[in-house]
C-alpha positions as CSV (number, residue, x, y, z in Angstrom):
1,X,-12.0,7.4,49.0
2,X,-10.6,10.7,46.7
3,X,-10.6,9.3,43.0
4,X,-6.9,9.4,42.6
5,X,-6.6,6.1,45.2
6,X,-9.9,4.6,43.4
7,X,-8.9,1.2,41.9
8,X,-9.1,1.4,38.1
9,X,-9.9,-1.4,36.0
10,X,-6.7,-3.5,36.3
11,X,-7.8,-4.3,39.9
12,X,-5.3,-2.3,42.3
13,X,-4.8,1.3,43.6
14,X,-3.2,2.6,40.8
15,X,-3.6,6.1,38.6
16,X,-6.2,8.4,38.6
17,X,-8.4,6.6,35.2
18,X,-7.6,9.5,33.3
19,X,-4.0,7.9,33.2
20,X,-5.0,4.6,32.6
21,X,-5.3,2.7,30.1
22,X,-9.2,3.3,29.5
23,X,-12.2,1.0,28.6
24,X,-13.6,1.8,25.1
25,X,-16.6,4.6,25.3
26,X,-18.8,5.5,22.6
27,X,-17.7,9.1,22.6
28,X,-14.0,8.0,21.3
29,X,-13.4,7.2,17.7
30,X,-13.4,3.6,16.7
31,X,-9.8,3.2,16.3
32,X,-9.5,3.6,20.2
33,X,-12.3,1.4,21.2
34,X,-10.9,-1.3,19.2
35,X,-7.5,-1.1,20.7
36,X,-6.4,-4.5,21.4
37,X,-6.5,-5.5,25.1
38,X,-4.0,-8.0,25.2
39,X,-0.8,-8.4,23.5
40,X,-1.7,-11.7,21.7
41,X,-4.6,-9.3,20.2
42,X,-2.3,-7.0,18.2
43,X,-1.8,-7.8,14.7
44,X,0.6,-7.7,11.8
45,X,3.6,-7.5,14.2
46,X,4.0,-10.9,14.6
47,X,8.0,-10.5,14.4
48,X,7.5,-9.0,17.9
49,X,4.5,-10.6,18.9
50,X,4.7,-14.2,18.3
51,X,4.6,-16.5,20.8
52,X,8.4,-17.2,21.9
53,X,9.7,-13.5,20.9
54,X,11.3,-11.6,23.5
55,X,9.0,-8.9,23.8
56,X,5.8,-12.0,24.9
57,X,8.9,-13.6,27.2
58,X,9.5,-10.2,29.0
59,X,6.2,-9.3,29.5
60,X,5.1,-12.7,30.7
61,X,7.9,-12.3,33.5
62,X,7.1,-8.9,33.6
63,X,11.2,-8.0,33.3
64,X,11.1,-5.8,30.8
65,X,12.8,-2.2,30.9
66,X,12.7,0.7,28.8
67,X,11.2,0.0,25.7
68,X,11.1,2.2,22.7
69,X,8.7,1.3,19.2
70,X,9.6,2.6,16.6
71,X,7.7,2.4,13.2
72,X,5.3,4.9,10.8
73,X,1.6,5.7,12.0
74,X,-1.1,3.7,12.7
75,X,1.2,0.4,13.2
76,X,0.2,-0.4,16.6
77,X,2.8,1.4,19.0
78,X,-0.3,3.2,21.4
79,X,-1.7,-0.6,21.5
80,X,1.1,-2.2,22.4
81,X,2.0,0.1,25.5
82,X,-1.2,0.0,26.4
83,X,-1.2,-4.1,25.9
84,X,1.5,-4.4,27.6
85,X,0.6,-2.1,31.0
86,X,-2.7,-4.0,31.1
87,X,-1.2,-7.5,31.2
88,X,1.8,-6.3,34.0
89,X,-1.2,-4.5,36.0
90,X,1.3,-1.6,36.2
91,X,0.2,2.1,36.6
92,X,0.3,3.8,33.3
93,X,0.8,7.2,32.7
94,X,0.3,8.6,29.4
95,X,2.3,11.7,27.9
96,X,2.2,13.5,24.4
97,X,5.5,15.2,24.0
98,X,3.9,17.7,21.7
99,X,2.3,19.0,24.7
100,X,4.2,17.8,27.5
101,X,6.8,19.8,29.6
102,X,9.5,19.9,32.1
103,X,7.6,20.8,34.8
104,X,5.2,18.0,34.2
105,X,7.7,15.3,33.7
106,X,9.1,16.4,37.2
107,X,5.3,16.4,38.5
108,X,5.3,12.8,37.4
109,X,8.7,11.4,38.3
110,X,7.9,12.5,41.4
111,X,4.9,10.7,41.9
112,X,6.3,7.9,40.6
113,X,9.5,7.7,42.8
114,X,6.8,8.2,45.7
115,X,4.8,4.9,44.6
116,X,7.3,2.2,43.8
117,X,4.8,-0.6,44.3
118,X,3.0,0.6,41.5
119,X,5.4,-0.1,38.8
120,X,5.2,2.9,36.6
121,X,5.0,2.6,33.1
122,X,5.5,5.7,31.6
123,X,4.3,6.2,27.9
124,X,5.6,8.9,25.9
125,X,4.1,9.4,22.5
126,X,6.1,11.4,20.1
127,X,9.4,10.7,21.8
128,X,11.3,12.7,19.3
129,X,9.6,15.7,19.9
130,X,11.2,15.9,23.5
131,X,14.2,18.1,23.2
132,X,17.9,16.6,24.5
133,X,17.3,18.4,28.0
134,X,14.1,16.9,28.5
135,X,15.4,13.4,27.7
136,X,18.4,13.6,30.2
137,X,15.7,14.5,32.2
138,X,14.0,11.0,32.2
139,X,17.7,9.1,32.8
140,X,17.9,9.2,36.2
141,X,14.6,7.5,36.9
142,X,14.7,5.5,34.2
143,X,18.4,4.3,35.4
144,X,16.7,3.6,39.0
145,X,13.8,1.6,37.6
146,X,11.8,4.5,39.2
147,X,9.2,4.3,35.8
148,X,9.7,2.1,33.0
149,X,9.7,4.0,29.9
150,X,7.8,3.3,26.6
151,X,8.7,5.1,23.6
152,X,6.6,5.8,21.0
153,X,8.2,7.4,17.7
154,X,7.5,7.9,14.3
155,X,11.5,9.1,13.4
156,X,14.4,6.9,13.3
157,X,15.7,6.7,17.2
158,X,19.3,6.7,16.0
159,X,18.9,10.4,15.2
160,X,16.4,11.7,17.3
161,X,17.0,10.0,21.2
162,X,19.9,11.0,22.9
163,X,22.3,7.8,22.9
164,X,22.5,7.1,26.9
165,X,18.5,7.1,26.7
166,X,18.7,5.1,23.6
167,X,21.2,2.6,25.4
168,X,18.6,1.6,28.6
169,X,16.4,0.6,26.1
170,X,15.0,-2.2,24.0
171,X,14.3,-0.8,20.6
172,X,11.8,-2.6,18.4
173,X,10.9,-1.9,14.8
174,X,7.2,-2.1,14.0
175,X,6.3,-2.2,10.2
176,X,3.2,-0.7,8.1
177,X,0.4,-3.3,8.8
178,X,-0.4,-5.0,5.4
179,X,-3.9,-4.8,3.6
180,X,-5.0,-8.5,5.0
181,X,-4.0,-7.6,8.4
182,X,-5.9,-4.5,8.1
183,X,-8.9,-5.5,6.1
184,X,-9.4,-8.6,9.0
185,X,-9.8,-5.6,12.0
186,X,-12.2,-4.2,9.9
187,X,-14.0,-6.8,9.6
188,X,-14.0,-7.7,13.4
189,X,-15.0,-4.3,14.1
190,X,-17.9,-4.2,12.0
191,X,-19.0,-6.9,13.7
192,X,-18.4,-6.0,17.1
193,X,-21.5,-4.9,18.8
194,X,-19.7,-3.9,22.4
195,X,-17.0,-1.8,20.9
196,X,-17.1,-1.8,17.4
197,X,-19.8,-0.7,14.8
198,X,-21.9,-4.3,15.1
199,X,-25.4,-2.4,16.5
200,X,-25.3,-0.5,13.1
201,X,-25.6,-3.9,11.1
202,X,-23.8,-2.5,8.1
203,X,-21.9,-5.5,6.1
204,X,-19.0,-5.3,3.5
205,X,-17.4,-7.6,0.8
206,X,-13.9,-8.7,1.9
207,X,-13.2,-7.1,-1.3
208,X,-14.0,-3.8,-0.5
209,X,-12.5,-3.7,3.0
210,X,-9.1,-5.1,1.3
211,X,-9.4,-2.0,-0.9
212,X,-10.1,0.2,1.8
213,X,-6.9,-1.0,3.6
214,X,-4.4,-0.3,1.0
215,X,-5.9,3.4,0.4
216,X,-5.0,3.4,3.7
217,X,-1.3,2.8,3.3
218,X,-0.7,0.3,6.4
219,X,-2.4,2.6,9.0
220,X,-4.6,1.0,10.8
221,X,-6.0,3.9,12.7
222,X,-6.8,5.9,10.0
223,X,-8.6,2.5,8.5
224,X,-10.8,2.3,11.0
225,X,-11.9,5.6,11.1
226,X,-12.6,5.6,7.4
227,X,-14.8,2.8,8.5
228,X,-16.4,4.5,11.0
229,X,-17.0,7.5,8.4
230,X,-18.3,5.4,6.0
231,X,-20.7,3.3,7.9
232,X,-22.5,6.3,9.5
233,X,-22.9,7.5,6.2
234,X,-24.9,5.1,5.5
235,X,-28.7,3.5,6.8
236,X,-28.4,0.7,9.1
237,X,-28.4,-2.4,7.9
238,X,-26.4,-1.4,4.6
239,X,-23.5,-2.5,2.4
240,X,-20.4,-1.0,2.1
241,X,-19.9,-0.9,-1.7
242,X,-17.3,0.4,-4.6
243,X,-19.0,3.2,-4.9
244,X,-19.0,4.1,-1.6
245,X,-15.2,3.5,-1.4
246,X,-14.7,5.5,-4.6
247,X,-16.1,8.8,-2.7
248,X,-13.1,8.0,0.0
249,X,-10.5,7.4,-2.7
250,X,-10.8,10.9,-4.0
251,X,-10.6,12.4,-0.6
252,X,-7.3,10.4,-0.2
253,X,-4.2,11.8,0.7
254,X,-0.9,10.6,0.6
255,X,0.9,10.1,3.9
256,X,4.1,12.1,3.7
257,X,5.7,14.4,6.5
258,X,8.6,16.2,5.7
259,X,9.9,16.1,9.0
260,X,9.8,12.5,9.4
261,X,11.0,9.2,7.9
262,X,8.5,8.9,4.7
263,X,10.0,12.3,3.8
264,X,14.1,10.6,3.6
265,X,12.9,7.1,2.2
266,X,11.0,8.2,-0.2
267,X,13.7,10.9,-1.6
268,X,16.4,8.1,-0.8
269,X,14.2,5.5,-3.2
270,X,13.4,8.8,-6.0
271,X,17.4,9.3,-5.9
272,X,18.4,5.4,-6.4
273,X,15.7,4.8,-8.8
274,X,17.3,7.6,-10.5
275,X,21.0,5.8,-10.1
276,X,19.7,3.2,-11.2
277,X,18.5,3.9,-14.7
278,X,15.1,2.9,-13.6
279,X,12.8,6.3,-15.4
280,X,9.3,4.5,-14.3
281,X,10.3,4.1,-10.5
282,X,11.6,7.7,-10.7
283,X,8.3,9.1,-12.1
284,X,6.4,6.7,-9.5
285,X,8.3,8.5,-5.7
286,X,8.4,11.8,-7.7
287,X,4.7,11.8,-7.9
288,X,4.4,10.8,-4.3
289,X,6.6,13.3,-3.2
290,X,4.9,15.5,-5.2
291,X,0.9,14.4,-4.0
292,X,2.1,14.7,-0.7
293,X,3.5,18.2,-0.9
294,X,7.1,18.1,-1.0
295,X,9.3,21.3,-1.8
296,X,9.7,21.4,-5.5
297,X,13.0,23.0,-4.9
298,X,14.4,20.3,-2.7
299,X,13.5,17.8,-5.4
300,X,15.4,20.1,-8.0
301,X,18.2,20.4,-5.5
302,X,18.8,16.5,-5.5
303,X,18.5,16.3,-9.1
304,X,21.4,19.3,-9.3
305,X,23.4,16.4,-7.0
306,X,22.6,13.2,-8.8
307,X,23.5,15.2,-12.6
308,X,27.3,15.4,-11.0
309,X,27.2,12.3,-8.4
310,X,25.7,9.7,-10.6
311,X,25.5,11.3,-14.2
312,X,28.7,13.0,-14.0
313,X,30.9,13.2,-17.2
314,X,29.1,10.3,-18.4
315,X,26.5,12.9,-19.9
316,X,28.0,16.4,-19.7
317,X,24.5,18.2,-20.3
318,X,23.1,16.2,-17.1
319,X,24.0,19.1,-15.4
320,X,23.4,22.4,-17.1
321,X,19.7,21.0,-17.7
322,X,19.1,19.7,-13.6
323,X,20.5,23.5,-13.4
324,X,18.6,25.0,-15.6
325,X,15.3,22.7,-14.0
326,X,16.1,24.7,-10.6
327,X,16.0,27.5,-12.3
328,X,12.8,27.2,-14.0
329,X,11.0,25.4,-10.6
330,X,11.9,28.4,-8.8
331,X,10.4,31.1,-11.3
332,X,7.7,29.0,-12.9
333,X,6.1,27.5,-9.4
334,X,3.6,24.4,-9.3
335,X,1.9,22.8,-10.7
336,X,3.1,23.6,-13.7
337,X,7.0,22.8,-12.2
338,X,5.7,19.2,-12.2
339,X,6.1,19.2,-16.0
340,X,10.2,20.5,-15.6
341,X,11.2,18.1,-12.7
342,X,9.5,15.6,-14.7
343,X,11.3,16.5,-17.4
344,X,14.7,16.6,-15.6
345,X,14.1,13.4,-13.6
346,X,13.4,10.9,-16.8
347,X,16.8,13.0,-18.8
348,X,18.7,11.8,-15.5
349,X,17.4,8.2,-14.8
350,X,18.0,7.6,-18.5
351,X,21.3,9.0,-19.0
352,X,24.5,6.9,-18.6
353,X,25.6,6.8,-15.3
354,X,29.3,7.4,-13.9
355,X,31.0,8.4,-10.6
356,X,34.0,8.5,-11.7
357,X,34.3,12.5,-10.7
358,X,32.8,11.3,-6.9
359,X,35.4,8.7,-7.2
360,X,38.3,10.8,-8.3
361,X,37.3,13.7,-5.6
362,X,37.3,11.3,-3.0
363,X,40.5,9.4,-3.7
364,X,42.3,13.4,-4.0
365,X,40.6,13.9,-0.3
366,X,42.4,10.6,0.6
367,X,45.8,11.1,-0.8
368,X,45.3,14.5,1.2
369,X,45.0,12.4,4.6
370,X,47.2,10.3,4.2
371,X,50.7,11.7,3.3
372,X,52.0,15.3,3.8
373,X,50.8,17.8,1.3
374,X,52.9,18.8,-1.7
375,X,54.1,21.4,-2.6
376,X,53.4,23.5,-5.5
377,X,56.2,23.1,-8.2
378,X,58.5,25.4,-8.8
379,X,57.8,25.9,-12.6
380,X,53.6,26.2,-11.6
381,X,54.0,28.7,-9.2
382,X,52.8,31.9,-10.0
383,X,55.4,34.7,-10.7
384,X,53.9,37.7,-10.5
385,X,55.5,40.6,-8.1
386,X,59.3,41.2,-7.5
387,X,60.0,38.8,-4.5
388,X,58.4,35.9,-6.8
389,X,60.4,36.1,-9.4
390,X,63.4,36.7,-7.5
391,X,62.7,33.3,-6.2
392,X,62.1,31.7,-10.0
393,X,58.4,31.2,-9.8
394,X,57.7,29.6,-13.0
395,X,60.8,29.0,-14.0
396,X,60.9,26.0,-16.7
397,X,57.4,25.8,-17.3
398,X,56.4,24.5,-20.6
399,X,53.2,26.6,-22.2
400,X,51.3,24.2,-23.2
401,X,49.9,25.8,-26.3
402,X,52.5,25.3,-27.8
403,X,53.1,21.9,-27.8
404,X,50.8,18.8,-29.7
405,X,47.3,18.6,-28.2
406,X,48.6,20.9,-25.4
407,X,50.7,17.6,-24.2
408,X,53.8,19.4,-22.9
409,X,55.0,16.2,-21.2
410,X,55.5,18.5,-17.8
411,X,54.0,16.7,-14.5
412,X,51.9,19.1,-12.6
413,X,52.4,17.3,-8.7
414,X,55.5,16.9,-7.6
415,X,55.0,13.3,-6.7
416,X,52.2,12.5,-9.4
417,X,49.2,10.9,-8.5
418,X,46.5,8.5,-10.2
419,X,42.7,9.8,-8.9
420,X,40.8,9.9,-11.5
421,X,39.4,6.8,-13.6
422,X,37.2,7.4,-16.5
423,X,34.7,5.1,-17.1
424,X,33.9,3.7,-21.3
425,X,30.4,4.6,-21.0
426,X,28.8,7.6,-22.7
427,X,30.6,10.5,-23.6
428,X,32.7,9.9,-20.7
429,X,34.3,6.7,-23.4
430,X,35.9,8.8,-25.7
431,X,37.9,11.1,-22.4
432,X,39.0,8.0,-22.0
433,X,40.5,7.3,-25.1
434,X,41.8,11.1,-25.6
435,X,43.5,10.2,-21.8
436,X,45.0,7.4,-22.8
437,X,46.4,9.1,-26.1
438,X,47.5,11.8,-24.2
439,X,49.7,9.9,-21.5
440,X,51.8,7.6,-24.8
441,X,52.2,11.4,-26.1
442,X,53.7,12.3,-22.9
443,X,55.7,9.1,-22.6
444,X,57.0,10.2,-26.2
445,X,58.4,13.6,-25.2
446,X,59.9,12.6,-22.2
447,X,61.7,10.0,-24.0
């Protein structure tokens, strides 16, 4: 029979085996031979896994929809689909957005909608990567029940798939798989003499494999293949030791895409930790922003933000020197920039903190909304040019120069408004005071 009606190893007439799920060969790299085969097999996801969840309850009745997983690399969301098509027998088909296109998602619908027995599931790795056009694509047949979708993404969904897509679907979050969850596949695998690395012989401390998990920084892919590295490195029959490890800890490198989520957490921790008067955190996510090759000028850029956000007239030099940081990251460069955001970061996370210009802009904003605008008053308009002063522009205004601490007692809005609150911290304490001076002054003269 022609190989694309050959039964393939769930035991039906299903997809050609390239589009399968696959049995482990030696040729691939240990991460996929050691994929889990059932979905009781996958590990550290047991929020989604356990027994009683509703992703095991609609599997098991194989009811399940469109499904989209969500979480960083290495988690588990490849295992999962390909769990999950094994246990429903369902055809799988298998597409990387990166290299997919329209044409072949039409090639495949197609197929699909001419095989409705087989109960297409229809994996697309890197679902953010699609473009809008080629998700509306997918919502007709995924309406129809035509293919059941499985999305794999390492982005946040609510910003990357197109909301009616996003809708037909059940979105679950997976989570970086912790050191013990990690260290235990290792271990399997290094025992495991059909798919794993158990013909070598090689052996390891529990110790060692724990710290070869958390270099690894919950991916359990690139774990495994770190194994894999470091066993054939080695004689048969040998141990995995520190030293061995340490040689892989200086090749480390730090997960961080700038295009993904690790790139907006880890600013949105660096800029709280800031907020938060917390200089040792601060230091800590700028260094990983900084190992993992972040713009310099982007970090400069938020510290510019966070001197008038957070800092604000709490500290009034805040700003000039986040300013004057940009300035120097731009015509100074790395590494030696390290030393000036470092610099800037610590003066911000240590100064005191107030918002009370954020506040104050908002609240004006508001006022804005919310009632019809004022306008200017007479005695503030400006009176330059005949027709102005024909119509009194300026008339009665009081120059404040000339009056005690420039207090003139003159209101400035026609209907005068409270927005800004100054907070008694920092330098920002003694504006306080001089406002509150200022405004029994006022009261005085207008007596």
């Amino acid at each position: 029979m022609p190989a694309a009606d050959q039964p393939d190893f769930f035991g039906d007439t299903f997809a050609p085996p390239d589009q399968a799920p696959r049995e482990a060969n030696a040729n691939q790299p240990l991460a996929a031979r050691m994929r889990p085969r059932r979905l009781a097999d996958v590990v550290g996801q047991e929020h989604i896994t356990a027994a009683g969840n509703l992703l095991p309850r609609l599997i098991a009745q194989n009811r399940f929809g469109s499904l989209i997983f969500y979480g960083p690399p290495g988690c588990g969301k490849t295992s999962l689909a390909e769990a999950i098509a094994a246990e429903t027998q369902s055809r799988f088909v298998r597409v990387n957005a990166v290299m997919s296109n329209v044409a072949e998602l039409r090639a495949i619908l197609a197929t699909a909608r001419q095989r409705p027995e087989a109960g297409t599931i229809l994996f697309i790795d890197e679902l953010h990567r699609f473009n809008k056009s080629q998700q509306d694509l997918l919502l007709p047949d995924v309406e129809e029940g035509t293919v059941r979708l499985i999305g794999a993404t390492t982005h946040n969904p609510g910003f990357y798939v197109n909301p009616p897509l996003l809708s037909r679907s059940h979105l679950f979050r997976l989570e970086p798989l912790a050191p013990p969850a990690i260290a235990g596949v290792m271990l399997q695998a290094l025992g495991d003499v059909e798919r794993g690395l158990g013909a070598r012989g090689c052996t390891a401390d529990e110790k060692v494999l724990l710290d070869l998990a958390m270099l690894c920084d919950g991916d359990l892919r690139r774990a495994l293949n770190a194994l894999e590295v470091l066993v054939f490195s080695l004689a048969e029959g040998a141990a995995i030791t520190p030293a061995e490890l340490e040689v892989f800890a200086r090749e480390r490198r730090i997960r961080y895409d700038a295009d993904e989520d690790e790139h907006y957490d880890t600013i949105s921790a660096f800029i709280k930790s800031c907020r938060g008067s917390d200089p040792d955190a601060a230091m800590y996510w700028l260094a990983k922003m900084l190992a993992g090759g972040e713009d310099p000028r982007f970090i400069a850029r938020r510290l510019v933000i966070l001197a008038s956000e957070d800092v604000g007239l709490a500290d009034p030099m805040a700003l000039p020197l986040a300013v004057a940081a940009h300035h120097a990251v731009d015509f100074i460069g790395l590494p030696e920039a390290e030393l000036t955001l470092a610099h800037a970061t610590i003066y911000i996370a240590t100064a005191p903190k107030s918002n009370s210009a954020t506040l104050a802009l908002g609240a004006a904003h508001a006022a804005l909304k919310s009632s019809t605008v004022q306008a200017v008053p007479l005695p503030m308009r400006d009176k330059s040019g005949k027709a102005s002063k024909d119509n009194h522009h300026g008339k009665g205004y009081r120059y404040s120069h000339d009056y005690p601490e420039n207090i003139s007692g003159q209101d400035f809005l026609e209907k005068p408004l409270s927005l800004y609150t100054p907070k008694a911290v920092g330098w920002e304490a003694k504006i306080a005071e001089r406002l509150a001076r200022w405004a029994e002054l006022k009261k005085s003269i207008n007596s």
